[in-house]
N, C-alpha and C positions, 0 to 999 in steps of 0.2 A: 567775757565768755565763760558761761560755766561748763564743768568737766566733771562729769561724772564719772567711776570706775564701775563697773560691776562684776561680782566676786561672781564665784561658784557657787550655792550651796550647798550643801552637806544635804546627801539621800541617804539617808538610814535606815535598814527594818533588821526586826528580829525576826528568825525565820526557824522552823521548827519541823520534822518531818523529813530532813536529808537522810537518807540508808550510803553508806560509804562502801561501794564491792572493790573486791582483791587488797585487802587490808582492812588494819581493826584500827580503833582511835582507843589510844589509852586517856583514862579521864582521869587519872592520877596526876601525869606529866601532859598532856594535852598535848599529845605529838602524834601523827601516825606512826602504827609500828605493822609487824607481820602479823596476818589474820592469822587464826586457829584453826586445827584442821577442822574439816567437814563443816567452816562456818562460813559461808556466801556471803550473807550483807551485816554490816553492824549498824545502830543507828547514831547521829549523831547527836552531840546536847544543842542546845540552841545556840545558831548562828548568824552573828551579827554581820550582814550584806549591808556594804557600805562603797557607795564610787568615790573614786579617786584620778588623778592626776595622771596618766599613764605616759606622761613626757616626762615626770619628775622622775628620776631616775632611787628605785630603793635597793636595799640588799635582800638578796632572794639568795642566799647560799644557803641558807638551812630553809627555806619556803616550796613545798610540791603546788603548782599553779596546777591544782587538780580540776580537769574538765566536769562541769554539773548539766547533767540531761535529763530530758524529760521525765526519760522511762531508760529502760536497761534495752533498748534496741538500740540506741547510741548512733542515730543517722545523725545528718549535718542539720536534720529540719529539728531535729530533737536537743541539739545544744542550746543551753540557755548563757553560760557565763564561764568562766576559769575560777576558783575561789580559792586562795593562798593561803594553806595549813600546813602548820609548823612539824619538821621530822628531825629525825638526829642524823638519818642518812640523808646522801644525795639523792635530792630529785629526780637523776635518770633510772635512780632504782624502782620507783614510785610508776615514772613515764610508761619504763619496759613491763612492768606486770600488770598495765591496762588499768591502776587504780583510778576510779571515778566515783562521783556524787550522784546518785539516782534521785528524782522526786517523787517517781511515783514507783514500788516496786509490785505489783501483782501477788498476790498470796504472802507478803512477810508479816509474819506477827512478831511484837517486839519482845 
């Protein structure tokens, strides 16, 4: 009898056009930090979207599992995914100030 295994594969894209609101992405240290006054959205640099394992268990103690929406109306029909970006703070800091990933943002020029 033969026994095959079948793995997972690896879904990759590069993805380009994320606006990041209630924080700034620093591209020096590539962590999020605190936005600047009077600035709403930042954009981000391109973002590697990749699935994974979600029973393997990782370390997410420096990782904000920042919610990514359609648009900035932020229903439940309007979530797409969580995407885990790197902070020096905790993540409930992140959680509490409503920071999210916009796709589409209406009037932002970069």
């Amino acid at each position: 009898m033969l026994k095959t295994e079948k793995k997972p594969t690896l879904v990759l894209s590069y993805c380009t056009g994320f606006k990041l609101e209630g924080a700034r992405f620093n591209w020096e240290d590539l962590i999020v930090e605190d936005c600047l006054p009077k600035i709403l959205f930042t954009e981000m640099p391109i973002v590697i979207v990749k699935s994974f394992n979600v029973n393997k268990p990782i370390n997410v103690s420096k990782l904000y599992r920042c919610p990514t929406y359609k648009t900035s109306w932020r229903g439940a029909a309007e979530y797409v995914f969580g995407a885990l970006l790197k902070t020096k703070d905790h993540p409930d800091k992140w959680r509490c100030a409503g920071v999210a990933l916009i796709l589409d943002v209406e009037g932002f020029d970069s």
